[in-house]
C-alpha positions in Angstrom: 74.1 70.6 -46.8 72.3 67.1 -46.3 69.5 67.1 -43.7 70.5 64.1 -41.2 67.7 62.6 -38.7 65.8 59.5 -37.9 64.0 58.1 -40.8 60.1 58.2 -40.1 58.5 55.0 -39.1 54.9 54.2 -40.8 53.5 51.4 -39.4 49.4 50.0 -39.7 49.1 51.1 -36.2 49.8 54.1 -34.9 50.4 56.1 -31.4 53.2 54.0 -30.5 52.5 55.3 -26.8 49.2 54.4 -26.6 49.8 51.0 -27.9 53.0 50.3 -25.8 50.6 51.6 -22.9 48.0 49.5 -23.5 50.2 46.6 -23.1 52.0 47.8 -20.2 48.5 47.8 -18.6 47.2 44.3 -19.7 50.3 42.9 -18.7 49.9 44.6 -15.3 46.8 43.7 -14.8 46.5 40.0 -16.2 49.9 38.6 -15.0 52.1 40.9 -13.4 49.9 41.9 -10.9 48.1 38.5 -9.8 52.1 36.7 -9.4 53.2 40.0 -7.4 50.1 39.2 -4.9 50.8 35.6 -4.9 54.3 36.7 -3.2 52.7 38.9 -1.1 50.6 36.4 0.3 53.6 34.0 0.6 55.6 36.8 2.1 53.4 37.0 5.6 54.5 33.7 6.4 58.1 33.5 8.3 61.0 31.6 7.1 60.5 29.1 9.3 57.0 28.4 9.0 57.5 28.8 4.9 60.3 25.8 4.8 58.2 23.6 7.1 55.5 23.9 5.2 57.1 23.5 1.4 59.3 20.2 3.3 56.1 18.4 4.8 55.9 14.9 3.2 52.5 15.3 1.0 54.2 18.5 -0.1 57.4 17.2 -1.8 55.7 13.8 -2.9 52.5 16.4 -4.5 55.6 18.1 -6.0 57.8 15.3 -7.0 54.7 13.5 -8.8 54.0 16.7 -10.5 57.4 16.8 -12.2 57.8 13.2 -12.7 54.3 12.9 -14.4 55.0 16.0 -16.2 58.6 15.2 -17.8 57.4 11.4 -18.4 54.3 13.1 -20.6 56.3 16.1 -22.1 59.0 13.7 -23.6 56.2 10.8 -24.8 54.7 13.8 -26.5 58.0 15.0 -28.4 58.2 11.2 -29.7 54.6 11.1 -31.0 54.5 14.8 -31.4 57.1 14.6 -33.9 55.0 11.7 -35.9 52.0 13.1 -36.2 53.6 16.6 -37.3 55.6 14.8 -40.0 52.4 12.8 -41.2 50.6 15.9 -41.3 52.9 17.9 -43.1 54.8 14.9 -45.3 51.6 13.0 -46.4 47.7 13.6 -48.7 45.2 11.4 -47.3 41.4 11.7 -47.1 40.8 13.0 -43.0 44.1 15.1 -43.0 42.3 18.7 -42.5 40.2 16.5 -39.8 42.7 15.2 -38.5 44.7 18.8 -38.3 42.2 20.2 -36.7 41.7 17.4 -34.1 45.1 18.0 -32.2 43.9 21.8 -31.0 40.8 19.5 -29.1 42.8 19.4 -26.1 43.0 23.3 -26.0 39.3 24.0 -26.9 38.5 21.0 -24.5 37.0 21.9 -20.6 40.3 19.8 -19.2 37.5 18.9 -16.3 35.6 17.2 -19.2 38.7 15.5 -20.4 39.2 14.4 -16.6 36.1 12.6 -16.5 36.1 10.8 -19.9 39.9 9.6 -19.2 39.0 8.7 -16.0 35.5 6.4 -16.9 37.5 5.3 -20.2 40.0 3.7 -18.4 39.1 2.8 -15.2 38.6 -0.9 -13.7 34.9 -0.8 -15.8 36.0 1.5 -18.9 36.4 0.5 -22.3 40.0 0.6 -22.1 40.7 -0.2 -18.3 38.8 -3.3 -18.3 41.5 -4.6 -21.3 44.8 -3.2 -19.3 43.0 -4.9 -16.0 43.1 -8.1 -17.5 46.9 -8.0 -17.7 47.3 -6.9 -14.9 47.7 -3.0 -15.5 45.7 -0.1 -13.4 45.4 2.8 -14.6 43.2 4.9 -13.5 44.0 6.3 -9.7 47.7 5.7 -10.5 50.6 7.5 -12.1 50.0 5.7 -15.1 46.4 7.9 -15.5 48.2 11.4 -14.2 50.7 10.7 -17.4 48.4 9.5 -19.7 45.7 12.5 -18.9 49.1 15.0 -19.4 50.0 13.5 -22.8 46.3 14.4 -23.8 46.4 18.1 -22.7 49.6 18.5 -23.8 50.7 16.9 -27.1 49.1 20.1 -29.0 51.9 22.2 -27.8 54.9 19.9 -29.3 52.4 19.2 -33.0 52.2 22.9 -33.1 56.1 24.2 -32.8 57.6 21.6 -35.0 54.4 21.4 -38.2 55.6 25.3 -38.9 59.0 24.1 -39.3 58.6 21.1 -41.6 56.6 23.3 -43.6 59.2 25.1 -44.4 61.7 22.6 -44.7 62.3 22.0 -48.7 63.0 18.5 -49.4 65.3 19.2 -51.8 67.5 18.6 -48.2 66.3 15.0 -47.8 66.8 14.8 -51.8 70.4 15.7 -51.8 71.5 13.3 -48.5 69.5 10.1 -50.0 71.6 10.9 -53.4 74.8 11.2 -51.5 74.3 7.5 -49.6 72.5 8.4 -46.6 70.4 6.0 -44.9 66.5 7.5 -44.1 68.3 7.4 -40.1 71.2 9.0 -41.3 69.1 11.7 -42.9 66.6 12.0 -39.9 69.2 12.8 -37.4 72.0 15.0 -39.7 69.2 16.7 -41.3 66.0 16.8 -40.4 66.8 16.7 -36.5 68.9 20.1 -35.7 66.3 22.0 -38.0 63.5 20.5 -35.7 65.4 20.8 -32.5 64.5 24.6 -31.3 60.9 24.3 -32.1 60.8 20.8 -30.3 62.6 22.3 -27.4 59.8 24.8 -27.3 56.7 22.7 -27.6 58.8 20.1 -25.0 59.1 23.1 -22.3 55.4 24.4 -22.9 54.2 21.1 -22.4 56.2 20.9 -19.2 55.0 24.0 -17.7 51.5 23.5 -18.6 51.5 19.7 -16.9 53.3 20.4 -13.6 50.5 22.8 -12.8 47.5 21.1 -14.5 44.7 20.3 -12.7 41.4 19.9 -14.5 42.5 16.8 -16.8 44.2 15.2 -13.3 41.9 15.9 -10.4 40.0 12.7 -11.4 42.4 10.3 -12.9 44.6 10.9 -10.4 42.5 9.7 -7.4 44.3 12.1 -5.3 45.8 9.6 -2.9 48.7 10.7 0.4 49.2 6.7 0.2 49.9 6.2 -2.8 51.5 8.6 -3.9 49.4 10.1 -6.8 48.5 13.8 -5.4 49.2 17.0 -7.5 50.6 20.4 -6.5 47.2 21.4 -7.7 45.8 19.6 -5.5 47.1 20.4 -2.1 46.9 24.1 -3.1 43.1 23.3 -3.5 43.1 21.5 -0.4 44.3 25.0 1.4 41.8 27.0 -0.2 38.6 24.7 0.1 39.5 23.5 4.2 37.7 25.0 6.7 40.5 27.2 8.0 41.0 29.1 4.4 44.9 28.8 4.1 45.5 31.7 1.9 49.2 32.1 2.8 50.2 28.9 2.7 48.4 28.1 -0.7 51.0 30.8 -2.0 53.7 29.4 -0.7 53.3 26.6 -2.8 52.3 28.2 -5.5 55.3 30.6 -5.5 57.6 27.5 -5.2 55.7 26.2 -8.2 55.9 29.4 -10.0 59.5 29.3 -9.5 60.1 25.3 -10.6 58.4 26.2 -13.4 60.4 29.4 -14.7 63.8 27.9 -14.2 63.0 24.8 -16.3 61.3 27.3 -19.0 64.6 29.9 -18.7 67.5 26.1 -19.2 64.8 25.4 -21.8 65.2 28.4 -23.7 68.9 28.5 -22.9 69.3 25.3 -24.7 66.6 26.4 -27.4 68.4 29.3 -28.1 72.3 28.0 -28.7 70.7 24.9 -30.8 69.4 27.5 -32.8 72.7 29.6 -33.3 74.3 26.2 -34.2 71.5 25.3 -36.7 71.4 29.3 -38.8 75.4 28.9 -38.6 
């Protein structure tokens, strides 16, 4: 009579239960925990005083430029992104490997350090500002600068989910639609497009996220105005903590309302990510 069971699992690493409990308990500790105490802080406050606080004016203009900026930058970036990951991938030219290596500066980068080099660069004396002055254009202390400083932090993201993919793209693809009449549009968007569209998704909704609650690359650029209209979520949770009446709970509240802003456009991002997917493999 055959013996029947669960085939054995070797794997390079073993004690499965240590290893699964060693990430149980860095998850805990490094994100789990920490948003949990965020809630708890934002849970001493009443109803009452939590939605007069998140509907006070410098509250929902902080978070509408916040999202504005972020989805301006996050879909610039999936334009260019796309460029510079098909001219890295598609083309041989002396300064590529620099070049490659260039776009993870952002990541490596103190965004503080970026902050201040956007901001002198293109202010009313920078290089760059003094130009866009001339015609008229300010920069610096306006939108403009928060959108321009979130392109810069987060055009790595959107480079680095589509380059995989057009790796591994054969062009035999692009080959075979040129040959049957298709024009180099044609090709792009019933071709090349839906094979790119889940990792673009991705880098687009990482590059979201990571804007709305930037603050390093912003704080400076941003000038941080009530007037006009250029302060961050960031910001005013800053402003809570560094006041002289420490506002523990009410910097929560924001940030929980943040938190949240930022997990439903990630979760209708992923949604979307994952049926473009099913439609591209079927």
């Amino acid at each position: 009579m055959k013996k029947t069971g669960i085939k054995k699992q070797h794997t390079i690493i073993p004690g499965r239960g240590i290893t699964l409990g060693i990430t149980i308990t860095m998850l805990s500790l490094f994100i789990l925990i920490p948003l949990a105490s965020a809630m708890a802080y934002s849970f001493h406050m009443s109803w009452q005083e939590f939605a007069e606080l998140i509907t006070r004016p410098n509250v929902t203009q902080a978070f509408a430029t916040s999202i504005q900026c972020s989805l301006i930058a996050a879909g610039i970036n999936c334009v260019f992104g796309v460029i510079l990951a098909w001219v890295l991938v598609r083309y041989e030219f002396p300064g590529r490997r620099l070049m490659d290596a260039m776009i993870e500066l952002p990541f490596a980068l103190p965004t503080a350090v970026a902050g201040i080099t956007l901001t002198k660069m293109y202010s009313d004396n920078g290089t760059l500002g003094r130009a866009f002055e001339k015609m008229g254009i300010k920069i610096s202390y306006t939108k403009i600068g928060i959108v321009i400083a979130l392109i810069f932090i987060g055009i790595p993201f959107v480079v680095r989910a589509i380059q995989p993919v057009l790796e591994k793209l054969p062009d035999s693809l692009e080959e075979a639609a040129l040959m049957l009449g298709a024009s180099r549009f044609t090709t792009f968007r019933k071709v090349i497009f839906p094979e790119i569209m889940p990792a673009l998704l991705s880098g687009f909704g990482l590059a979201l996220a990571r804007g709305i609650g930037e603050y390093g690359s912003v704080i400076y650029i941003s000038g941080n105005s009530e007037k006009n209209g250029t302060q961050v979520v960031s910001y005013v949770i800053m402003q809570k903590l560094n006041s002289g009446n420490v506002d523990y709970e009410g910097a929560a509240a924001i940030a929980l309302v943040l938190l949240i802003i930022s997990f439903f456009m990630l979760l209708i991002i992923n949604i979307i990510q994952h049926f473009a997917s099913r439609r591209t493999n079927s």
